[in-house]
C-alpha positions as CSV (number, residue, x, y, z in Angstrom):
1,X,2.4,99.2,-31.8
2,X,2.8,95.9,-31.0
3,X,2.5,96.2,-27.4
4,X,-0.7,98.5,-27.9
5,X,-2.5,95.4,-29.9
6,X,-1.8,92.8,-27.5
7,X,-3.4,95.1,-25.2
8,X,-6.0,95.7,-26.8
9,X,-7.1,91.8,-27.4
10,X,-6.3,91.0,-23.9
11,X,-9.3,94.0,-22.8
12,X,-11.1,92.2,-25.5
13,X,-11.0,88.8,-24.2
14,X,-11.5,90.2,-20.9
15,X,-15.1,91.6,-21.9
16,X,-16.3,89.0,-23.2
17,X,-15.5,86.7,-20.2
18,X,-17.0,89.5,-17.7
19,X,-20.1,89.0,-19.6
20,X,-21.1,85.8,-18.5
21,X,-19.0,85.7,-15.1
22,X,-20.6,87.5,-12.2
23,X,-19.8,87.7,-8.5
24,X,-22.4,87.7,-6.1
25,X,-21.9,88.2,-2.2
26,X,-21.8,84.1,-1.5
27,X,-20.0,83.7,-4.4
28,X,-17.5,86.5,-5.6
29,X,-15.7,87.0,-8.1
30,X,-11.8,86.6,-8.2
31,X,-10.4,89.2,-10.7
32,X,-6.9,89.6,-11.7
33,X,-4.5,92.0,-12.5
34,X,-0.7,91.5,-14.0
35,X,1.3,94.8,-14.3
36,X,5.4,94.5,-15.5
37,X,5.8,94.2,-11.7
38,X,3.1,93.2,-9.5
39,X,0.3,90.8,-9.8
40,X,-3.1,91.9,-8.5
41,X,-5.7,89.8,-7.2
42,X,-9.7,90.9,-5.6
43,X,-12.4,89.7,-4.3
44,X,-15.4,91.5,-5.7
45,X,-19.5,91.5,-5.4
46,X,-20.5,92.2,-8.5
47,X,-24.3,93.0,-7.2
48,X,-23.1,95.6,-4.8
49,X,-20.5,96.9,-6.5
50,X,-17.8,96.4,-4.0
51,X,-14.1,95.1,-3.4
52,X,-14.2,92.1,-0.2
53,X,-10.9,91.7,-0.6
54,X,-7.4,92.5,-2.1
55,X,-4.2,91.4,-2.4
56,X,-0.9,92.5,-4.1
57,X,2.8,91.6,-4.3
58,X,5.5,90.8,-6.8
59,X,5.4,89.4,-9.6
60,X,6.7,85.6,-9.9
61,X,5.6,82.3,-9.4
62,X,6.0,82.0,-6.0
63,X,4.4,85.6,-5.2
64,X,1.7,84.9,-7.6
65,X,0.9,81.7,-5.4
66,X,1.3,83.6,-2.3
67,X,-1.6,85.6,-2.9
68,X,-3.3,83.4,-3.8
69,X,-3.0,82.0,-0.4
70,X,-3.4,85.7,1.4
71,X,-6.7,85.9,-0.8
72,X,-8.0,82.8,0.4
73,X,-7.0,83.4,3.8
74,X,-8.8,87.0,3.9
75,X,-11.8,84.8,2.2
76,X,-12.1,82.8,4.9
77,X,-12.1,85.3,7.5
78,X,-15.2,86.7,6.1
79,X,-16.6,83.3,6.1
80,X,-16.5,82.6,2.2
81,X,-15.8,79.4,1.3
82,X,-16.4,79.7,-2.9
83,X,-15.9,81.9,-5.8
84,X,-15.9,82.6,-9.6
85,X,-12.4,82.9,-10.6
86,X,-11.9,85.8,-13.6
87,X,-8.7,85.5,-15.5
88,X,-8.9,88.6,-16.8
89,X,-8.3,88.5,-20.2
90,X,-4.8,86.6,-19.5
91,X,-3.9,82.9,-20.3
92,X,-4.4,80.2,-17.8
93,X,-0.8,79.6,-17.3
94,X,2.3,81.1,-15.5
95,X,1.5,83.2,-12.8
96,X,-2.1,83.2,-13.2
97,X,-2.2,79.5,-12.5
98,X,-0.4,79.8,-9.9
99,X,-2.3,82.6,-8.1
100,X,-5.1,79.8,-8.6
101,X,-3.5,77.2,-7.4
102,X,-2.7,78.7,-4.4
103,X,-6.4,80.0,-3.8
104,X,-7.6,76.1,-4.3
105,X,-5.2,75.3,-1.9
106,X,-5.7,78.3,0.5
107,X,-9.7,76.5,1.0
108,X,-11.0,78.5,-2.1
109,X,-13.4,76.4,-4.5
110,X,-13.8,77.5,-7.9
């Protein structure tokens, strides 16, 4: 039950963030996923309705900052250079700062 709460807050959170954050085809929006194994990361133009880009691997630190870098790098190739980054509902911490960091350091400006 406990579980099913948290949840439940996190999808909260995560609505009320998507309702001011936007992507746009300049600017898109970077949404992210955590699952017990994986993190999940994509590039996405809110206007159109469409995934750029995506990127997936395990889920630690070090994975979480390497696609951050893989997300940058598939950013750059489509000649985007800034974007809205959308936590998804999680904390700013962890693995989701990570994934961040490595975006920012992959040429990504938030």
């Amino acid at each position: 039950m406990i579980k099913q709460a948290k949840k439940i807050k996190r999808q909260a959170r995560h609505r009320r963030v998507r309702a001011k954050i936007k992507g746009t085809a300049n600017r898109p929006r970077i949404s992210v996923f955590k699952s017990n194994k994986h993190i999940y990361a994509q590039l996405i133009d809110d206007e159109k309705d469409i995934t750029i880009a995506a990127v997936s691997e395990g889920k630690n630190l070090k994975s979480a900052y390497e696609v951050g870098k893989a997300l940058a790098k598939k950013a750059a190739e489509k000649g985007l250079k800034e974007a809205v980054f959308d936590r998804g509902g999680y904390k700013f911490h962890g693995a989701v700062a990570e994934l961040a960091k490595g975006a920012k350091e992959g040429g990504l400006k938030f």
